[in-house]
Structure formats: structure tokens, C-alpha cells
C-alpha positions in Angstrom: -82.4 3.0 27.3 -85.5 2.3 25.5 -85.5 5.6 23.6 -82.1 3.8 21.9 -83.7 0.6 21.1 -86.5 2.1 19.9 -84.3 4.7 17.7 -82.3 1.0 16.5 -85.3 -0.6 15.4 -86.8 2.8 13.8 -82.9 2.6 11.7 -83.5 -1.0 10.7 -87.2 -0.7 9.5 -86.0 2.5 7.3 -82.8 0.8 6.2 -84.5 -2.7 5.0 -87.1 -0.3 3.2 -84.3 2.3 1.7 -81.8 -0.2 1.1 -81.8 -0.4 -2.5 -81.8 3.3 -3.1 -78.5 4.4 -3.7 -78.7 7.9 -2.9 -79.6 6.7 0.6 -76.7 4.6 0.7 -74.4 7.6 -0.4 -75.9 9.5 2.3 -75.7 7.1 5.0 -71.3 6.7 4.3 -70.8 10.1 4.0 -72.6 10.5 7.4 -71.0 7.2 8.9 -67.5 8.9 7.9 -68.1 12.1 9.7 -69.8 10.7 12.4 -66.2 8.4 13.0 -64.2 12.0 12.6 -66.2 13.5 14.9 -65.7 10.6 17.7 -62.0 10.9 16.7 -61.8 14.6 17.4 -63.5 14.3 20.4 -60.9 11.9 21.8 -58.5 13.0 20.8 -59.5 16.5 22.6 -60.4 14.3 26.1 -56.5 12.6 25.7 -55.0 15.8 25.1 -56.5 17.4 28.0 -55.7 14.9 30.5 -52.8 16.2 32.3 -52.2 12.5 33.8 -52.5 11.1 30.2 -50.1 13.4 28.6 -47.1 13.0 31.2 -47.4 9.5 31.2 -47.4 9.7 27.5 -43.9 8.3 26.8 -44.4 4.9 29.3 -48.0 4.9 27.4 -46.8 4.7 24.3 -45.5 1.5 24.0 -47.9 -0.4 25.7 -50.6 1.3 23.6 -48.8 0.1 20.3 -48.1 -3.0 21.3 -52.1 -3.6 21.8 -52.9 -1.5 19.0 -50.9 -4.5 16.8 -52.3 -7.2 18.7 -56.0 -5.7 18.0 -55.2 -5.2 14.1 -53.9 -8.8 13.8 -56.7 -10.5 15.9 -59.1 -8.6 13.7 -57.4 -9.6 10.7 -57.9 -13.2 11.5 -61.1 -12.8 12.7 -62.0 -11.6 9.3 -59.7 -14.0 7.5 -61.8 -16.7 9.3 -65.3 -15.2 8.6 -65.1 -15.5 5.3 -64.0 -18.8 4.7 -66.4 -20.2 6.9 -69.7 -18.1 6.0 -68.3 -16.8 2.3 -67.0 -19.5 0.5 
């Protein structure tokens, strides 16, 4: 647990110093965006290899949507509401 906190603050000392170098920043969204594929991949290998997962897939499904919508539009308001209080 520490060795992640201490990896955190290591990431925001070099990222308030590095911030203004765009190469960095270039760097840093490439590797944010394969970092998310990669976490995709993976779960999408641990759901497709649950057997429990994948016969239940059909009852699932709709329930999973249903939260997946509720998620996006909660978010969406969240953000709606964000920036017209803190970015007028």
C-alpha cells in the first residue's frame, strides 16, 4: 500500500514539473489510451471465461444495459453540473 502512494506522489511531483512539455503530454495519452485497452481486454477475457457469466448472459443483459444508461446519464449531469458551478 505504501509502495502505491509513494508511486502517486512520485507521478504528481514529475507531472507538476513536466506539465508544460508537450511531448510529455503526448506521451502520457498515448499511454493512458493503451493502458484503458489493455484493462478492456483483460475483462473482457475474465467475462468470457466465466462459464456462470456467459449462460446467464441473456437474463444479464438487460439489467447490465439498463445500468449502463443510468451510469452514462448520471455522469452526464454530474458533468453538466461541474461546470456550471466551478466553470462559469
Amino acid at each position: 500500500m505504501l509502495l502505491l502512494i509513494f508511486i502517486m506522489v512520485v507521478g504528481i511531483v514529475l507531472g507538476h514539473f513536466l506539465r508544460k512539455k508537450s511531448v510529455v503530454i503526448r506521451a502520457n495519452n498515448i499511454l493512458t489510451t493503451l493502458a484503458i485497452y489493455l484493462l478492456l481486454f483483460v475483462l473482457g477475457v475474465g467475462v468470457g471465461s466465466d462459464k456462470n457469466i456467459i449462460t446467464n448472459l441473456p437474463s444479464l443483459g438487460w439489467d447490465a444495459f439498463i445500468l449502463t444508461v443510468g451510469a452514462v446519464f448520471g455522469s452526464i449531469l454530474c458533468v453538466r453540473f461541474v461546470e456550471k458551478r466551478f466553470f462559469p
